[in-house]
N, C-alpha and C positions, 0 to 999 in steps of 0.2 A: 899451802904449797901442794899442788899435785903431783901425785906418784905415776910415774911411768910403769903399767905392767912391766915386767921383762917374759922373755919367753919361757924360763923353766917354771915362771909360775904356777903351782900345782892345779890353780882351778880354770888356768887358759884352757878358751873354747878349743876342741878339734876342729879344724880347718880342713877342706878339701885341699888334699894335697896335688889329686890327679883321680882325673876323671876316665872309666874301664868300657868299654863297648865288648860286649860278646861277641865270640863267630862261633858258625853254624858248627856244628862238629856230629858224630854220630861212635854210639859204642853201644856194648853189647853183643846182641844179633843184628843191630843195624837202629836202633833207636835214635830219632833224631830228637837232637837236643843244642843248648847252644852253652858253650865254656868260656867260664868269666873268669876263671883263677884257673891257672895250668895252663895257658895258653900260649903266644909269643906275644903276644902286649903286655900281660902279669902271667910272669912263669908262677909265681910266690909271695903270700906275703907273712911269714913265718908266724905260727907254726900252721898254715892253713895252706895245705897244697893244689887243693883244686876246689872250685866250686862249679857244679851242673844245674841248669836250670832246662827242665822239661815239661812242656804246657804244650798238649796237643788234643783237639777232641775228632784226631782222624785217628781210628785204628791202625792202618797202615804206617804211623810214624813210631809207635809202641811197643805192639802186641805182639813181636816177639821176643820183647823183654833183653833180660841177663840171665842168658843162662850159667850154668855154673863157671865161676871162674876162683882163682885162687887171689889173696890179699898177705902180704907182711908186712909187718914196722911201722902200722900207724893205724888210724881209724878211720872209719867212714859214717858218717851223720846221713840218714835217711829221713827228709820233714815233709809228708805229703798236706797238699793242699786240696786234692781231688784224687776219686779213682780210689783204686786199691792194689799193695802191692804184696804177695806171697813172697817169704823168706824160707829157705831149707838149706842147710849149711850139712859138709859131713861127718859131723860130730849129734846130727841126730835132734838138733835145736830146728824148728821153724813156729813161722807166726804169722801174722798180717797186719801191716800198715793199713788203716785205713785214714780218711779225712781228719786232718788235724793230730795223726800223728805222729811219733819220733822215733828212729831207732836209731838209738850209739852203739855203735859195734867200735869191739877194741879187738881188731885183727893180732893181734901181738906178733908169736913166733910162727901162727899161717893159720889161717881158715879158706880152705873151698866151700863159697855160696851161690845161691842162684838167687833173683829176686823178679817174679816175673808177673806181671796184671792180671789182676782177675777178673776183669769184665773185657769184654773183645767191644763195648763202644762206651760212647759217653767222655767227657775229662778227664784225664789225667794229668795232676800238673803235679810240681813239688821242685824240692831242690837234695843234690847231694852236694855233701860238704866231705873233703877229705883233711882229717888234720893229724898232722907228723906227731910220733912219738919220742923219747928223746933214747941214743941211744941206750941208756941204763932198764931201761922196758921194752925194746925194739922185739925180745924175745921171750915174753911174759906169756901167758895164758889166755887165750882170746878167753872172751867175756860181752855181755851184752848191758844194753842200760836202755828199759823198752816201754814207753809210755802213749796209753792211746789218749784222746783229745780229752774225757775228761779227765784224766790225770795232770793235766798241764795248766798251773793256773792262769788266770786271767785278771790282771790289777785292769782296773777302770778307774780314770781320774776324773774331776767333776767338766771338764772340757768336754767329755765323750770318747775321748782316746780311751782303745784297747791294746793293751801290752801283753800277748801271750808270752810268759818265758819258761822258756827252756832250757835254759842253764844259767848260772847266776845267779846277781842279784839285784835288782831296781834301787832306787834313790828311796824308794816310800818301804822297803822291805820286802817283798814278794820276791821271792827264791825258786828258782826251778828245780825240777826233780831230777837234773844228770849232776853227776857229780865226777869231776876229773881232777885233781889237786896239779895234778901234772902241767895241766897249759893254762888253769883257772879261767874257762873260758864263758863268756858271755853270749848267750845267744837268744836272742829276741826278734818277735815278729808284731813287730808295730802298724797299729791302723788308727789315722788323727784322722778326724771331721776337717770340712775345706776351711782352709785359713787360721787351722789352731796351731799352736807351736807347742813343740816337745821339746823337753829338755832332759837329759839323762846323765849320770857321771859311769865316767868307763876309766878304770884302773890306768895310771899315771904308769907307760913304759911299756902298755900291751900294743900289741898292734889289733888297727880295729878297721872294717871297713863298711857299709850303707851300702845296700843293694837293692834300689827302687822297682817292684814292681807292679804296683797300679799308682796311678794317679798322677802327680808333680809335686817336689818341693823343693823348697829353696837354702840352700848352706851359704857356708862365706870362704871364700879360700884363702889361701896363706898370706895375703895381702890384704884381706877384709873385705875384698870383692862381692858381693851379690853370686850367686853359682847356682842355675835353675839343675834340675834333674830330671831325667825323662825316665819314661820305666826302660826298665831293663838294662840301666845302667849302673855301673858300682863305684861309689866315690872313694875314694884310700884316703883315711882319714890320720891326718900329721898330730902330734904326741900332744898331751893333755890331757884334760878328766872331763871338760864337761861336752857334751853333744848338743846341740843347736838345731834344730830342726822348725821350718815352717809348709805348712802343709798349702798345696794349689786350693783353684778352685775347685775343683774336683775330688778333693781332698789326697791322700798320700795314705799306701803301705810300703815296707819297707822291713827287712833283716837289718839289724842292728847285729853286727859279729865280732867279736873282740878275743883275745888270746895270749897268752904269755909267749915270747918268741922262746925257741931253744937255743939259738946260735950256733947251732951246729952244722955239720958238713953235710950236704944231702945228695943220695945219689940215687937215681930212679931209674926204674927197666921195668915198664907195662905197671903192673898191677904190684909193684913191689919196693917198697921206698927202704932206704937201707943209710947209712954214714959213707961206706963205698965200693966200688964198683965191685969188689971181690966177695963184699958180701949180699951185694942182687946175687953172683952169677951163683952163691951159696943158693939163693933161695930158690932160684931153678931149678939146681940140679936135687934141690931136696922135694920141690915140687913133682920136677920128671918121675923123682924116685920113689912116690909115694909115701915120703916122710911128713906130710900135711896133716 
């Protein structure tokens, strides 16, 4: 007699639930870039509040960077792919991202930073991730979590697949070096050979999402549909443990992001994610005031 899965099965595939198109946006001094998460098509998909994706090799879309700005209540993930970018915060901390690598900033109760290019040509590409704190740390101690490329391992499986991870942990055991117990978060930068398939397990009740950008591959959606993916798209992957992936002809990279949600109240004003509104206008008025 065959068993029907049912859906709270712990090892059901994640499914594309819905599929994210970026729009053009610009921040900073004027840096054009395009927003996949924080936008009006996905405001959020808990605990990850916005995602930037920036790939330019015209100076003029760049190079005057972020200059300083202030941050509360949650973090910001810095992963370049290209380029280079200077940090200088005013607690006295700076560094440089370069290719292949990460910065987890944990803004807590306020950091002013600046994060601006150091080359005037050439690529620039990379992504920022912003991901919510819960309120019980909203007002914690900024802190950093700073790793350049080779710090970050790299599992190779006998397909040719390369899995940088950066946080987490793999099926085969390779663990990355951020460590946040808070939102337990996974984060991987996958690149499969054309036509190879990935398979991954991502924590049973995180939310998780696929954000393609070279190549094509193929998911199944919540009805076991065929679901192609183009670059620069991000698919919102529906609840389960294991991830499915088949890579184009062309083969396929791709963020693999996953996170514990907090379920809590979110309330935002610029550069400031807070539970609510009273306490953005707190962190303004402690901004204005030099309490940073």
């Amino acid at each position: 007699m065959s068993v029907i899965k049912q859906r709270n099965d712990p090892m059901e595939k994640r499914a594309v639930s819905r599929i994210v198109e970026g729009i053009p946006a610009t921040d900073g001094a004027g840096v054009e870039l395009t927003r996949v998460i924080g936008s009006p098509t996905l405001d959020m998909l808990d605990p990850f509040l916005l995602l930037d994706v920036f790939r330019s090799d015209d100076p003029d879309d760049y190079i005057a960077g972020f200059p300083s700005h202030p941050h509360r209540g949650f973090e910001t993930v810095s992963y370049l792919l290209n380029g280079r970018l200077r940090h200088k915060d005013n607690a006295g901390h700076e560094d440089v991202i370069g290719p292949g690598g990460v910065q987890w900033m944990t803004a807590g109760r306020g950091i002013v930073h600046s994060e601006m290019p150091e080359q005037e040509g050439g690529l620039l590409a990379g992504f920022q991730l912003w991901v919510n704190l819960p309120a019980s740390h909203k007002m914690t101690e900024p802190a950093y979590q700073e790793f350049d490329a080779g710090r970050i391992p790299v599992e190779r499986r006998q397909d040719g697949s390369e899995i940088r991870v950066i946080a987490g942990r793999t099926r085969q055991g390779t663990e990355g070096p951020v460590r946040q117990p808070l939102t337990d978060p996974l984060y991987l930068d996958v690149t499969l050979p054309a036509g190879s398939e990935f398979s991954e397990v991502v924590t049973d009740g995180h939310n998780a999402f696929l954000f393609l950008f070279e190549g094509d591959a193929e998911l199944v959606d919540v009805n076991g549909r065929p679901v192609a993916l183009r670059p620069d798209q991000l698919a919102v992957l529906a609840q389960g443990r294991q991830v499915e992936v088949r890579a184009g002809v062309a083969g396929a990279r791709f963020l693999l992001v996953a996170g514990r949600p907090l379920n809590e109240p979110v309330a935002r004003g610029g550069p400031f994610v807070m539970n609510t509104r009273a306490e953005v206008q707190q962190a303004f008025e402690d901004y204005n005031s030099g309490r940073f």
